[in-house]
C-alpha positions as CSV (number, residue, x, y, z in Angstrom):
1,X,-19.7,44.9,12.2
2,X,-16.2,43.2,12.1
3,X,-14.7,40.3,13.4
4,X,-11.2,40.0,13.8
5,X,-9.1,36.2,13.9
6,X,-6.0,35.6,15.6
7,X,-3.5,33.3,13.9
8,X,-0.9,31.1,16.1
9,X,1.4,30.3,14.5
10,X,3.1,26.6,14.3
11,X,6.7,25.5,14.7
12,X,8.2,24.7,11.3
13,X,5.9,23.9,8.3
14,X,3.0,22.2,10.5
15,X,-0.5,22.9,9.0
16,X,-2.8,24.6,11.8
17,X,-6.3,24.3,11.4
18,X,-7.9,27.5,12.5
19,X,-10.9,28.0,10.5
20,X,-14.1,25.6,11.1
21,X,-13.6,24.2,7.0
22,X,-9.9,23.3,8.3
23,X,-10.9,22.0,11.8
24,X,-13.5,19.4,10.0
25,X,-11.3,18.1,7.7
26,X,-8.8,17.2,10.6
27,X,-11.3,15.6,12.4
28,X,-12.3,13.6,9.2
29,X,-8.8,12.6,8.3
30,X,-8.5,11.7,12.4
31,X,-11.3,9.3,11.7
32,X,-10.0,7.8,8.7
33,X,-6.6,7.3,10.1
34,X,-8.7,4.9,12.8
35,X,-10.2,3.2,10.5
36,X,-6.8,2.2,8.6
37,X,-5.2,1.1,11.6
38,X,-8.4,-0.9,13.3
39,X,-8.9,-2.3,10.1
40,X,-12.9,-1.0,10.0
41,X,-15.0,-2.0,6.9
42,X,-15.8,1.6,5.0
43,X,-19.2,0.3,5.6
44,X,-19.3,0.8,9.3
45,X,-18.2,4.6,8.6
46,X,-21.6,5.3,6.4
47,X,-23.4,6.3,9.6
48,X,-20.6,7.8,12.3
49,X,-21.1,11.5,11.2
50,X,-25.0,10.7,12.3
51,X,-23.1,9.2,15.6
52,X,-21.1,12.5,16.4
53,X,-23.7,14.6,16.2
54,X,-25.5,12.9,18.6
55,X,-23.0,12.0,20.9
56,X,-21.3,15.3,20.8
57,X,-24.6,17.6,20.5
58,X,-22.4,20.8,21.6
59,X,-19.7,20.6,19.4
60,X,-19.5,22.8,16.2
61,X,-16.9,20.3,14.5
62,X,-19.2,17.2,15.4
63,X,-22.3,19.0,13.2
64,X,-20.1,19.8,10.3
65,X,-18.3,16.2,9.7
66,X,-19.6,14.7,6.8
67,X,-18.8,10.9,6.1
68,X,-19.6,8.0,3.5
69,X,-17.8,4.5,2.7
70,X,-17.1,6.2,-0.3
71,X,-15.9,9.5,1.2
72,X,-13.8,7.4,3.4
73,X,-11.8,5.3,0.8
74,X,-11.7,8.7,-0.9
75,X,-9.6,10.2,2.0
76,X,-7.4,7.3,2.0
77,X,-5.8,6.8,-1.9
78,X,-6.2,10.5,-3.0
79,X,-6.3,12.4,0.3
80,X,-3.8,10.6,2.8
81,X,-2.3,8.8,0.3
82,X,0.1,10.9,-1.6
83,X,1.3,12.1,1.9
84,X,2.3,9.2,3.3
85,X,4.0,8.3,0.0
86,X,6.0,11.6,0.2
87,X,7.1,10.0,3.8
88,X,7.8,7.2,2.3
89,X,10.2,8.7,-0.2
90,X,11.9,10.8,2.1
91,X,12.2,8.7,4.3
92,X,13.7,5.8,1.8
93,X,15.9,7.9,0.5
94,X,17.2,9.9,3.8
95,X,18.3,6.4,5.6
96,X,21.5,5.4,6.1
97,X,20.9,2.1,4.3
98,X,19.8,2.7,1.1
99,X,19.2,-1.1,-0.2
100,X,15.4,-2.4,-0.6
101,X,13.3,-5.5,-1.5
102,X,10.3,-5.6,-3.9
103,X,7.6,-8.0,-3.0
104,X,4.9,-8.4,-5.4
105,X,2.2,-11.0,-6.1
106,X,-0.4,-11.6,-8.8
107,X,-4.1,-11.9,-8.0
108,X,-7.6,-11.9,-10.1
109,X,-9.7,-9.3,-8.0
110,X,-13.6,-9.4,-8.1
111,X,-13.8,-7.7,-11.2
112,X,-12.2,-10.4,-12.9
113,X,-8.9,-8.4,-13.6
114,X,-5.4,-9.5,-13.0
115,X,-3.8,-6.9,-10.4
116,X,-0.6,-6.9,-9.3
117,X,0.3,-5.6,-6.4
118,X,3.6,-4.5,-5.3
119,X,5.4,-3.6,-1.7
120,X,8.9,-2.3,-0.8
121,X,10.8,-3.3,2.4
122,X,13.8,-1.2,3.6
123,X,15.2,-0.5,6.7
124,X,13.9,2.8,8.5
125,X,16.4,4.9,10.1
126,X,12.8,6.8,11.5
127,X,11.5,3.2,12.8
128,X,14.5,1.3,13.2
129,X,13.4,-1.6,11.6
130,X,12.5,-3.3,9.0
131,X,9.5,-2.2,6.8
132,X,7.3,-2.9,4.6
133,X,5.5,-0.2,2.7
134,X,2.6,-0.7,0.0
135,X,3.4,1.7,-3.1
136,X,0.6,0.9,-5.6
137,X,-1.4,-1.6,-8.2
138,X,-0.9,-2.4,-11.6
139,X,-3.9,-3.8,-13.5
140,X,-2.3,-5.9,-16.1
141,X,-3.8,-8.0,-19.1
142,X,-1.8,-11.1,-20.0
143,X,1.2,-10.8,-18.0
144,X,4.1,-12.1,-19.4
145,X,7.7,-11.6,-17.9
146,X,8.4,-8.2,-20.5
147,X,5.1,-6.7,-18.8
148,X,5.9,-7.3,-15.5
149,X,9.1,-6.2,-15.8
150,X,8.0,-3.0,-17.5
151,X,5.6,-2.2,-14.6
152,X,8.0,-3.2,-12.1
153,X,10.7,-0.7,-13.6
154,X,8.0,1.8,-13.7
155,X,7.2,1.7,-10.1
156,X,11.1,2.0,-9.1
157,X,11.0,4.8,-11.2
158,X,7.5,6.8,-10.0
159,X,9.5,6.3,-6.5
160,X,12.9,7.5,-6.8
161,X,14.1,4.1,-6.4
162,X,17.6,3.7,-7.9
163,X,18.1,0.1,-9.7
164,X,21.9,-0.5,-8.1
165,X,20.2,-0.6,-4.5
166,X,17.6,-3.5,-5.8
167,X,18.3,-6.3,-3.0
168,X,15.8,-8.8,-4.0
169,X,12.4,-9.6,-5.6
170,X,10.2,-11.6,-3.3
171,X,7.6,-13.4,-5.5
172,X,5.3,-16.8,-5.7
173,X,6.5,-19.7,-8.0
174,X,5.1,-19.5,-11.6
175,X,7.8,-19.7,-14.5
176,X,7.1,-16.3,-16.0
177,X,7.9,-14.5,-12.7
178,X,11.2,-16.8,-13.1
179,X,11.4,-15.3,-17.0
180,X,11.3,-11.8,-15.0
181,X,14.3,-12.2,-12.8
182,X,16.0,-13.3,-15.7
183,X,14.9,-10.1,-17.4
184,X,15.7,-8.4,-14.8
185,X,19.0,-9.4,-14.3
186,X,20.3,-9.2,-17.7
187,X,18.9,-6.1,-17.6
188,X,21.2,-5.1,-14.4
189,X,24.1,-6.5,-15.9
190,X,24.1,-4.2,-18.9
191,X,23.9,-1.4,-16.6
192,X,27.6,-3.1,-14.7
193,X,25.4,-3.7,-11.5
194,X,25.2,-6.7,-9.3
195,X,22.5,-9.7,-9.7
196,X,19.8,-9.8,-7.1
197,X,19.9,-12.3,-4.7
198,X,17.9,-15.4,-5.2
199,X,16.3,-16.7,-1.9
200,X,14.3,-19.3,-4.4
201,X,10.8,-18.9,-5.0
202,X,8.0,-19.1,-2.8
203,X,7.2,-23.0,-1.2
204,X,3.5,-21.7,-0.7
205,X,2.8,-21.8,-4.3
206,X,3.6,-25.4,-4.9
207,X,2.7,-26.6,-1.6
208,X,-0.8,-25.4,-1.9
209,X,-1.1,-26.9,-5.7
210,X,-0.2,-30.1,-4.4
211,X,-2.6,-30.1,-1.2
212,X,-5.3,-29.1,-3.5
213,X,-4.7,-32.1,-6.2
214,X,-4.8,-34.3,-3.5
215,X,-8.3,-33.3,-2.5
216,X,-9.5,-34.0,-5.4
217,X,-8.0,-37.6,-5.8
218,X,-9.3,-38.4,-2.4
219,X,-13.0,-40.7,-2.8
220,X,-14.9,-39.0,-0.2
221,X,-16.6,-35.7,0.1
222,X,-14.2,-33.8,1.5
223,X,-16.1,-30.6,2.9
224,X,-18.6,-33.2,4.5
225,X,-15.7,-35.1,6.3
226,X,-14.5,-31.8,7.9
């Protein structure tokens, strides 16, 4: 016996799923993609491959779609991830204004590690506005201004991000991130390029210090006043 398949061909480089492996895994990355932009828990996607094949009893995709929270989160960083990174780059680089902003911010996470995580806003020539595109963690022991300044540079560099297009750095208030623009800049002015532009640090930071000083100093229970 013999079986023959017909390939269509796409227009340019597009990837055409053909096969029933290649079908699935669309259908898979379709259903991640929804979860991203619904903002779903990974949770609620432990039982939807049980779902499909219920609800779509005659479809050959629906009975071979296999899903997890973990299989989800998988798709995302290590499947969909790099791709939309490539865009990213591409699309960074392509536009006709090549200038960019970091934002980053510091944060314990629940394992009890400081993580930093840092952002880029440009303008897109593809969306014609402003955006603002997550491009990865850091997981950083004590983090004085050199480390963060290391990292940062690291980050421009793993993205093709040249230093003499660096706009600004948007970050909170605590005096070593002050110690890094410093860094920074001195380290801009040795390679003959101009000093970011300084917007002043984030008003949150203090703001929130203050509020939460005056709770304390207040002589009621607070949480059974509200």
């Amino acid at each position: 016996a013999s079986a023959i398949v017909s390939l269509s061909k796409g227009t340019g480089n597009q990837w055409v799923p053909v096969g029933i492996d290649d079908r699935t895994r669309k259908a898979e990355a379709l259903l991640v993609l929804k979860l991203t932009e619904s903002n779903y828990s990974f949770s609620s996607f432990d039982s939807i491959a049980t779902i499909l094949k219920l609800a779509f009893e005659d479809s050959e995709v629906a009975k071979h779609v296999t899903m997890s929270k973990k299989k989800a989160a998988y798709l995302i960083s290590d499947g969909l991830g790099p791709y939309f990174q490539k865009l990213f780059r591409i699309n960074i680089s392509h536009g006709s204004v090549p200038y960019y902003t970091i934002y980053f911010d510091e944060t314990t996470n629940r394992q009890v590690k400081k993580q930093m995580d840092v952002h880029v806003g440009y303008w897109s020539d593809v969306f014609h506005k402003v955006t603002i595109v997550y491009i990865g963690s850091a997981f950083l022991g004590h983090a004085d201004a050199s480390k963060i300044e290391s990292v940062i540079l690291k980050f421009l560099e793993d993205n093709g991000l040249q230093h003499k297009y660096l706009l600004q750095c948007s970050m909170d208030g605590p005096s070593v991130n002050r110690a890094f623009l410093r860094h920074l800049n001195d380290r801009l002015t040795l390679e003959k390029q101009l000093p970011l532009v300084d917007l002043g640090s984030c008003s949150l930071h203090p703001v929130h210090t203050a509020f939460r000083k005056c709770i304390e100093t207040l002589p009621f229970d607070i949480d059974q006043f509200v």
